[in-house]
Rosetta silent file (secondary structure, phi, psi, omega in degrees, C-alpha in Angstrom):
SEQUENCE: XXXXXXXXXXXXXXXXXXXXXXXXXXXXXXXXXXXXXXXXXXXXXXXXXXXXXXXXXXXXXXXXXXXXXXXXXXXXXXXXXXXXXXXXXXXXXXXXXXXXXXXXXXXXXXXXXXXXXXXXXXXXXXXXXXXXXXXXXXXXXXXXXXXXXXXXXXXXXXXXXX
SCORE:     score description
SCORE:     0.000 S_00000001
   1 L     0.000  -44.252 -159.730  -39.679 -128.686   27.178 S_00000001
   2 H   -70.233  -40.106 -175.718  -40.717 -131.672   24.786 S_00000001
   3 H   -77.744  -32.220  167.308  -44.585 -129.672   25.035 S_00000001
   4 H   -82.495  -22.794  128.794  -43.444 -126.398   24.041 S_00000001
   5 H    -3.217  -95.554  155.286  -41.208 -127.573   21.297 S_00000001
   6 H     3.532  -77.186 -158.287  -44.789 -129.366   20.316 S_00000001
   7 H   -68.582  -47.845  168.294  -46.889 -126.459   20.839 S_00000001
   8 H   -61.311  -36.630 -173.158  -44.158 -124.088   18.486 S_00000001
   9 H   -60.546  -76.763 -177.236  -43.875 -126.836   16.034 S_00000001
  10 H   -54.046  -36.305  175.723  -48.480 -126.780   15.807 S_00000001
  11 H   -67.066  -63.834  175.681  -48.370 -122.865   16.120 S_00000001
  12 H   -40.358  -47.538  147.073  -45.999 -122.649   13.444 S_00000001
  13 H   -39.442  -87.003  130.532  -48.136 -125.144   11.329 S_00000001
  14 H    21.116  -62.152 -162.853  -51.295 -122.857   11.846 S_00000001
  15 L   -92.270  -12.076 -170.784  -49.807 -119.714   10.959 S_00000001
  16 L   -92.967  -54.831  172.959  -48.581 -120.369    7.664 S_00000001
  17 H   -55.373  -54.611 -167.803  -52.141 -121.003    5.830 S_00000001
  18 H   -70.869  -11.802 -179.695  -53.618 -117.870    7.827 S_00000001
  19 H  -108.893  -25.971  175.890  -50.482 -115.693    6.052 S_00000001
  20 H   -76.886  -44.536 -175.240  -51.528 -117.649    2.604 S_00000001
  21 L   -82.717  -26.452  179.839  -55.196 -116.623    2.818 S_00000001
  22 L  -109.727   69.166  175.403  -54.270 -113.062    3.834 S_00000001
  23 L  -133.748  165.733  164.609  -51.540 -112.484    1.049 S_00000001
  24 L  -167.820  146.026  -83.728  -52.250 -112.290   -2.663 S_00000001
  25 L  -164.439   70.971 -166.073  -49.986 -113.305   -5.456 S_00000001
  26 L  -123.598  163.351  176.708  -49.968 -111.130   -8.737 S_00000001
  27 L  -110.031  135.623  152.452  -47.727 -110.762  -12.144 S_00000001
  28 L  -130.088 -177.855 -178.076  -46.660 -108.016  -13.767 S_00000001
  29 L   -61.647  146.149  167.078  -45.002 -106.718  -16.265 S_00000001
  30 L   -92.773 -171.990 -177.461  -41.429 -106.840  -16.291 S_00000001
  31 H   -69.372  -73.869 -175.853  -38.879 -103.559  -17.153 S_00000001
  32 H   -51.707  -19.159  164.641  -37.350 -104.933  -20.126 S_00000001
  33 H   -63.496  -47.159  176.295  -40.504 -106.239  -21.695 S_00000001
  34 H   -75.053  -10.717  179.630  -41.477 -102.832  -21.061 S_00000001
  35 H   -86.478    1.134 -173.088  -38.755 -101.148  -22.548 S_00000001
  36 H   -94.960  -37.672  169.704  -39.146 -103.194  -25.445 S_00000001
  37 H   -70.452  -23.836  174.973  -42.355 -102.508  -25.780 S_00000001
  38 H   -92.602  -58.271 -152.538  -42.413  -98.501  -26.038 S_00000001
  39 H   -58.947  -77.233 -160.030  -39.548  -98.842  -28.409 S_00000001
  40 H   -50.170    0.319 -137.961  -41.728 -100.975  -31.168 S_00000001
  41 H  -101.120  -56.924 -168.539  -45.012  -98.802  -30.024 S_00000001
  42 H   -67.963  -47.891 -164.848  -42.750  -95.350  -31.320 S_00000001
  43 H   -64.260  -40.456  178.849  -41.180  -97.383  -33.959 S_00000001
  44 H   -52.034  -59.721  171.175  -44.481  -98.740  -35.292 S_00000001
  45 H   -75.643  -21.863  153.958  -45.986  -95.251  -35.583 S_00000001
  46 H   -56.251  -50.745  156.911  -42.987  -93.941  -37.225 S_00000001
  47 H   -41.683  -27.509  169.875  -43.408  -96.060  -40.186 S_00000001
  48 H   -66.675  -37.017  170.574  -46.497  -94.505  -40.378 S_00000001
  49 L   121.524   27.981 -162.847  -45.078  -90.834  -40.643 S_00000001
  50 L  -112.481  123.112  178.137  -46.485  -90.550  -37.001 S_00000001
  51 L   -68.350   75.677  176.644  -43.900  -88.328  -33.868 S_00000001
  52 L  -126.730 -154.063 -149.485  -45.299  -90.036  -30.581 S_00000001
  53 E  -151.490  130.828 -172.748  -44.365  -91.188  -27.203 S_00000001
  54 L  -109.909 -166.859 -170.799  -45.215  -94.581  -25.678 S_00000001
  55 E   178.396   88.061 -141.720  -45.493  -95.457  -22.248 S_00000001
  56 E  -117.615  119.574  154.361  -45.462  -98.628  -20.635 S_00000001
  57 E   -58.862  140.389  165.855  -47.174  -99.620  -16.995 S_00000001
  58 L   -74.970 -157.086 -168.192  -47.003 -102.378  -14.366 S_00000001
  59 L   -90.439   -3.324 -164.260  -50.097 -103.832  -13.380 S_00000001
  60 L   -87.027  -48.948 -122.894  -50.430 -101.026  -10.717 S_00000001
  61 L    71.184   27.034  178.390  -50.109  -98.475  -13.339 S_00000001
  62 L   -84.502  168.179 -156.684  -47.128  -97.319  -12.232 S_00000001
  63 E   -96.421  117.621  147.998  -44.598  -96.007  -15.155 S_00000001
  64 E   -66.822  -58.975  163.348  -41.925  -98.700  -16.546 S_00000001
  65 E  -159.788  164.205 -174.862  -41.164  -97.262  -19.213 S_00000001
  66 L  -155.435  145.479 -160.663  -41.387  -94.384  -21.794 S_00000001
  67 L  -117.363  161.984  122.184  -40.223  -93.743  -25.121 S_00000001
  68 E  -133.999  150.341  175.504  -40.792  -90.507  -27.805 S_00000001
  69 L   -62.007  154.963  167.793  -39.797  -90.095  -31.211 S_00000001
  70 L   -42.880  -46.849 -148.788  -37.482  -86.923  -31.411 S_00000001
  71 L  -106.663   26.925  176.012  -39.708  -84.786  -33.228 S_00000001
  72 L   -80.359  130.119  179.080  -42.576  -85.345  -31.025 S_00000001
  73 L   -28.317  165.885 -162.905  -44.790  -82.900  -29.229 S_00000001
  74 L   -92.414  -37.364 -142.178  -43.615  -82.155  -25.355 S_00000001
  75 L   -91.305  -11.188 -155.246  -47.337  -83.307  -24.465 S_00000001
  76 H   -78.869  -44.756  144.008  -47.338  -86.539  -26.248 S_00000001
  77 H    -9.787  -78.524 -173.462  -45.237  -87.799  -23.104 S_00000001
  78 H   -68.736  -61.375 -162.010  -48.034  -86.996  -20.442 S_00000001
  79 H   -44.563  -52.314 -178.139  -50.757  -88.320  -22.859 S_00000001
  80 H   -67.054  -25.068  172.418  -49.395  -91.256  -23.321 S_00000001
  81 H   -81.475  -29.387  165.593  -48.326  -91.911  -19.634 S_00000001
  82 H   -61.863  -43.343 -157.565  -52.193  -91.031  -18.625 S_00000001
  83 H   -70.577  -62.496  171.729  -53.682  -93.084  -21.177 S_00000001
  84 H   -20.355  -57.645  179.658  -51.272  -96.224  -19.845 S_00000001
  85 H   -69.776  -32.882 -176.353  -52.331  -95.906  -16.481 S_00000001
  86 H   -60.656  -57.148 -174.939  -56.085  -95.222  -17.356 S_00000001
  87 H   -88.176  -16.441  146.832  -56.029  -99.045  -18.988 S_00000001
  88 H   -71.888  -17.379 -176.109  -53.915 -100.718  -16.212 S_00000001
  89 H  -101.259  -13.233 -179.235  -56.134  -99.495  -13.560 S_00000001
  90 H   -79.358  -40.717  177.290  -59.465  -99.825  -15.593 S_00000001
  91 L    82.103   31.352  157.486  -58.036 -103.150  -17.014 S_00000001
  92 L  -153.292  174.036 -175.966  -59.524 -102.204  -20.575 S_00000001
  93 L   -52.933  156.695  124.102  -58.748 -100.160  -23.877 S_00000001
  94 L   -24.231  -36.310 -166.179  -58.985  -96.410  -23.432 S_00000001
  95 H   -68.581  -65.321 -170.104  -60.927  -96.967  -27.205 S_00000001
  96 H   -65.612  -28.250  159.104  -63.677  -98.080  -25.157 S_00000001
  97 H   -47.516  -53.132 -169.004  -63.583  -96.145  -22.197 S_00000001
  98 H   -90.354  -23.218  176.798  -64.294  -92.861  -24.546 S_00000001
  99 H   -76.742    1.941 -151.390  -67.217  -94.754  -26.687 S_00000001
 100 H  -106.379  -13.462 -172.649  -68.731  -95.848  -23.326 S_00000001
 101 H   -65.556  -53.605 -170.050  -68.339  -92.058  -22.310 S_00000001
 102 L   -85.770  -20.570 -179.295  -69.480  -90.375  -25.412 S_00000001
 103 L  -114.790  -23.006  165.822  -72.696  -92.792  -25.775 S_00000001
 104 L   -96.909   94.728  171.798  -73.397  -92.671  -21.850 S_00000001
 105 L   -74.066    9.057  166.317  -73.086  -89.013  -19.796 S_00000001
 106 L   -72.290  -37.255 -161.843  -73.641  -90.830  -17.063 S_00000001
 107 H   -79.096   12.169 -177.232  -70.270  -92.431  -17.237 S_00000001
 108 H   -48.814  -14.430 -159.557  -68.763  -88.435  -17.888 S_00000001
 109 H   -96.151    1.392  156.608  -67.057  -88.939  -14.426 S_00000001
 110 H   -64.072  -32.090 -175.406  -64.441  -91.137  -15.646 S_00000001
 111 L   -73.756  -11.732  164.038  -62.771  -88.495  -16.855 S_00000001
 112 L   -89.008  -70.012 -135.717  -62.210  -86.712  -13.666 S_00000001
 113 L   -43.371  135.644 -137.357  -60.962  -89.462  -11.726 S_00000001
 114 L   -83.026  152.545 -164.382  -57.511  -87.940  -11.191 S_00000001
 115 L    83.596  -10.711 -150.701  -54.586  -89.319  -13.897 S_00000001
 116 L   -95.766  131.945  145.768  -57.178  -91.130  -15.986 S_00000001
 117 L  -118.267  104.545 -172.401  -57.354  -89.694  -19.700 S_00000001
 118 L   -91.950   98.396  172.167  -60.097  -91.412  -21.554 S_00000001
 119 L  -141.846  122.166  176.465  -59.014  -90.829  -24.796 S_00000001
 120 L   -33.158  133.219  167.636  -58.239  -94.053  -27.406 S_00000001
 121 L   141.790   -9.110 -167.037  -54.505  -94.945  -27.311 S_00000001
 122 L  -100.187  141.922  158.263  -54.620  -97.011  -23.810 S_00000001
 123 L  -135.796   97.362 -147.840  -54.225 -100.718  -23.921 S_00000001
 124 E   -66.175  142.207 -178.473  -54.167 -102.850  -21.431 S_00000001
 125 E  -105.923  112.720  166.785  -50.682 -105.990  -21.662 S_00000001
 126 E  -109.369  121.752 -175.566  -52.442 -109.043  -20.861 S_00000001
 127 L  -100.999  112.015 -166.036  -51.348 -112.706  -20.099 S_00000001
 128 L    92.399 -123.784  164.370  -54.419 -114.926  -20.498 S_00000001
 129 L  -134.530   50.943  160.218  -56.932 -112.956  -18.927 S_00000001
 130 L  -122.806  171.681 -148.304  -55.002 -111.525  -16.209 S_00000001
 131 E  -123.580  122.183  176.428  -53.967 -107.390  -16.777 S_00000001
 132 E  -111.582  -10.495  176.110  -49.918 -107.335  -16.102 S_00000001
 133 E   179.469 -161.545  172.865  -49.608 -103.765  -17.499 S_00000001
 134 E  -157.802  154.484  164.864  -50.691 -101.360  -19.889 S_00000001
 135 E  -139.425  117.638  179.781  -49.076  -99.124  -22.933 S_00000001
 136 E   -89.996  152.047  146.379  -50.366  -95.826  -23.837 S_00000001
 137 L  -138.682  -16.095   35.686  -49.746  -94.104  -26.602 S_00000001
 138 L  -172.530  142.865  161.382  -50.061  -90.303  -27.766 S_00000001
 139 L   100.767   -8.880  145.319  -49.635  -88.096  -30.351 S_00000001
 140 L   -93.127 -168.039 -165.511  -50.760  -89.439  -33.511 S_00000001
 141 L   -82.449   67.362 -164.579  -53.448  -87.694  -35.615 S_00000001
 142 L   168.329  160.005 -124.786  -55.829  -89.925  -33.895 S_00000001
 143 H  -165.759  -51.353  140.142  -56.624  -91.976  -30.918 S_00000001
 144 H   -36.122  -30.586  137.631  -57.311  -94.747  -33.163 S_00000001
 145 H   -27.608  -71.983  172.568  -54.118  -94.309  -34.549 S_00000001
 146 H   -45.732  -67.101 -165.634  -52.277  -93.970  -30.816 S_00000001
 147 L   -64.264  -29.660  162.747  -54.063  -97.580  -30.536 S_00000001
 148 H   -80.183  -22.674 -174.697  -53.041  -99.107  -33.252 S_00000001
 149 H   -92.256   26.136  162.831  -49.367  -98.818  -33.317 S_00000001
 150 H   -68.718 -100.401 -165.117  -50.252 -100.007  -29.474 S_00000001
 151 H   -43.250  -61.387 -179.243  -51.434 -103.037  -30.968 S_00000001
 152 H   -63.216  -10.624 -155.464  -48.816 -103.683  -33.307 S_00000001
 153 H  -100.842  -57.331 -145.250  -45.999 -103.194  -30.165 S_00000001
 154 H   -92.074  -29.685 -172.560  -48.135 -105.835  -28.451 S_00000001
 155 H   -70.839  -53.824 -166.037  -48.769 -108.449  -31.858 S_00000001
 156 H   -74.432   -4.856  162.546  -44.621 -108.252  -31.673 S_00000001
 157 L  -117.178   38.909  176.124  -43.789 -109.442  -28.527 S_00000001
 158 L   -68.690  -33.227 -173.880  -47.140 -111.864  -27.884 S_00000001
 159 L   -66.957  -17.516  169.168  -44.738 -114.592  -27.728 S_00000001
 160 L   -82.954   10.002  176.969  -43.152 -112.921  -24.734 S_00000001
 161 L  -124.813   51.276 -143.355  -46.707 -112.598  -23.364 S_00000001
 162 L  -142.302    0.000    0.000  -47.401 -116.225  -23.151 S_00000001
């Protein structure tokens, strides 16, 4: 009895490192960060005079949360939930995605890979250098726009991104 006892006890040992090496251990964003985060994204671009729709991603790119101004286009919604997912699964801006597009045709085939819309307005939510989400945004008159009130969403919670 006393050796199998023994023998569960050393199996049991064993098995635990071997579940550590094949597991793997990531952060994302949480909901309320993200809902927090769409809100200032729409709010940001409203001061601007701009109607859009935010969108916020886990680290998968799956959808957290999503916001639009009232008087915002129906499409501004989908843009903004494509661009989000395009920069959590690429794990960079959208802005860059369409210059590396537009200066390379080799790279034209990002844009079919299915969901992805490389258009500026995508941002990736990063803690350090690891990617924990993304926030798209859509629907102002610009994609440089979409990105900045992004940006400003993300400058207002950095301390929650710490």
């Amino acid at each position: 009895m006393k050796n199998a006892v023994l023998s569960l006890v050393l199996a049991t040992a064993f098995a635990v490192p071997a579940l550590a090496d094949n597991t793997v251990k990531q952060t994302s964003l949480g909901t309320a960060l993200a809902v927090d985060l769409a809100q200032a994204a729409v709010t940001a671009c409203s001061a601007d005079g701009y109607n859009v729709a935010a969108a916020v991603t886990d680290r998968s790119g799956i959808l957290l949360a999503l916001v639009r101004a009232e008087n915002a286009g129906a499409h501004t919604a989908n843009a903004a939930t494509a661009k989000a997912y395009t920069a959590a699964s690429s794990r960079n801006p959208t802005s860059g995605m369409a210059e590396t597009v537009q200066k390379n045709p080799a790279a034209g085939g990002l844009a079919d890979i299915s969901g992805f819309l490389v258009l500026a307005g995508g941002v990736p939510v990063k803690v350090g250098k690891d990617t924990v989400g993304a926030i798209g945004v859509g629907g102002a008159p610009g994609g440089n726009f979409d990105e900045a009130c992004a940006i400003k969403a993300l400058d207002k919670f950095a301390d929650r991104l710490k």
